[in-house]
N, C-alpha and C positions, 0 to 999 in steps of 0.2 A: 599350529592351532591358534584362535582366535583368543584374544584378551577375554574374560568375563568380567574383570575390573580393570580400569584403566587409569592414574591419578596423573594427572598435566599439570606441572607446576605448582604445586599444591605447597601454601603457606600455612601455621600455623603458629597465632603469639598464647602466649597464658602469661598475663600480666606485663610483666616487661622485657622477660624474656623470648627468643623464637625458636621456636624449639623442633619445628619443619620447616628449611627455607626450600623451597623452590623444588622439591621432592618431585620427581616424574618415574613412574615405573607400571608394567602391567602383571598381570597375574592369570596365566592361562589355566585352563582347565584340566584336571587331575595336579594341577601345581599344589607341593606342602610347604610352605614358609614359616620359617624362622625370623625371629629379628633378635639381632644379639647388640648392645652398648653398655654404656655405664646409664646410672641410677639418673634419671631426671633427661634423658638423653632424647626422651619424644616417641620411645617402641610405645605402649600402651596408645597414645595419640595416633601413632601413626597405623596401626591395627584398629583401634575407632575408626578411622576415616576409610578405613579400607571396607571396614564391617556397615558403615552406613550411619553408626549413633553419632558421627561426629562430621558436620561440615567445615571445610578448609576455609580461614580466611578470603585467601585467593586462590585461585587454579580452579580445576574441574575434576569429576569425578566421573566417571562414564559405567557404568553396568550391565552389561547386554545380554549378562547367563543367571543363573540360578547357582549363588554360592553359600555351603556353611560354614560357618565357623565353629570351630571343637574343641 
């Protein structure tokens, strides 16, 4: 099944920290995901940039389906 989201290389800094380096991963359709770390680890960032509220420094973000978040 086709990716509906697709994240390439995707960076993000907040302040001086980086708290997504180089992250690439896709998310096909009927997929449920998890993201599990420690506190300050970049899951919330990293689910923003999947959900769309948040663009990555660098990399790309590709979406070619209809996804919710719940």
């Amino acid at each position: 099944m086709a990716n509906i989201v697709s994240v390439e290389r995707a960076t993000v800094a907040l302040g001086t920290a980086t708290v997504l380096d180089g992250v690439s991963l896709g998310v096909s359709g009927g997929d449920r995901i998890g993201v599990v770390g420690r506190n300050g680890g970049g899951k919330t960032t990293l689910l923003n940039v999947l959900a769309g509220t948040r663009v990555p420094d660098t990399g790309r973000v590709t979406r070619t389906g209809v996804a919710t978040v719940g």
